[in-house]
C-alpha positions in Angstrom: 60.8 -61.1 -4.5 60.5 -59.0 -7.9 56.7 -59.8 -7.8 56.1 -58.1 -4.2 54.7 -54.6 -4.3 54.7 -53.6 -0.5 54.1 -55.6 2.9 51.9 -54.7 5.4 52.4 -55.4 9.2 50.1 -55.3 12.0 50.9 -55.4 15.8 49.0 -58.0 17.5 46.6 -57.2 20.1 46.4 -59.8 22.6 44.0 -60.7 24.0 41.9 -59.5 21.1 43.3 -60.3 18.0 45.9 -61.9 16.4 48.9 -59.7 14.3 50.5 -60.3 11.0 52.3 -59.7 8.1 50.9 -59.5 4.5 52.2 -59.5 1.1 50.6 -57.8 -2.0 51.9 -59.2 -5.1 50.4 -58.4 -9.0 46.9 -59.8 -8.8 46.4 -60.3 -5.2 42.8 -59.0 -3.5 42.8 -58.3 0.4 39.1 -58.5 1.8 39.9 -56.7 4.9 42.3 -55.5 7.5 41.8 -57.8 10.2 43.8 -61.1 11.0 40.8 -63.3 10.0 40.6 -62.5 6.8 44.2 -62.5 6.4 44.6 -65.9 8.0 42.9 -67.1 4.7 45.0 -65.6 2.6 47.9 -67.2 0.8 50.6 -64.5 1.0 49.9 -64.0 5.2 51.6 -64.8 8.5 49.9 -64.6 11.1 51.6 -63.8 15.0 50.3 -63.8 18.2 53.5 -63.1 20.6 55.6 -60.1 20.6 58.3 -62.1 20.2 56.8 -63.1 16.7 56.0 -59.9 15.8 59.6 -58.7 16.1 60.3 -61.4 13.3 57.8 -60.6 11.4 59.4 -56.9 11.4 62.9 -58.2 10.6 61.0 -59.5 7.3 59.0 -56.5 6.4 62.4 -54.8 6.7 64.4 -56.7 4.6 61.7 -58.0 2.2 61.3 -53.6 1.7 64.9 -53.4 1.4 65.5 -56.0 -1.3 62.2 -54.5 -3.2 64.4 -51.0 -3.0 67.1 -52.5 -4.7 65.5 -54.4 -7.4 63.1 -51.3 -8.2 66.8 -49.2 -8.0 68.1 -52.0 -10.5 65.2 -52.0 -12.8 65.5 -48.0 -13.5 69.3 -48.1 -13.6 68.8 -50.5 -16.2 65.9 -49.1 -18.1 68.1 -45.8 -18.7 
C-alpha cells in the first residue's frame, strides 16, 4: 500500500466502453486514459456493470484512506 501514489477510477460506459480502476505506484507509465490500454496494464481492474463499479469505488476509497494515514504517519514520524 506504501508504494501507491493515487488511484484513478473511471465510470463505465456501456455499451461503449468498459470502466476501471488504476493504480500509479513509483515507476509505473500509463499510455492512455481509456480501458484498452489499461486492460494491459498490471496495476488495473477493469468493470463493466454498475454493480462493479460500486466495488471498485469502495477500493479507491479505502485504498485513498489508508494512503492518508501512512503519508500522516510518515510526517508525524519524520518530525
Amino acid at each position: 500500500m506504501k508504494e501507491i501514489h493515487h488511484v484513478e477510477l473511471y465510470k463505465p460506459r456501456w455499451p461503449f466502453s468498459k470502466g476501471y480502476i488504476r493504480f500509479s505506484l513509483d515507476g509505473s507509465y500509463h499510455v492512455k486514459k481509456d480501458s484498452r490500454s489499461a486492460g494491459l496494464e498490471s496495476f488495473s481492474m477493469l468493470c463493466s456493470t454498475m454493480k462493479e463499479y460500486k466495488i471498485l469505488e469502495k477500493i479507491k476509497r479505502e485504498v485513498e484512506t489508508k494512503i492518508a494515514v501512512f503519508k500522516k504517519d510518515m510526517l508525524a514520524e519524520g518530525t
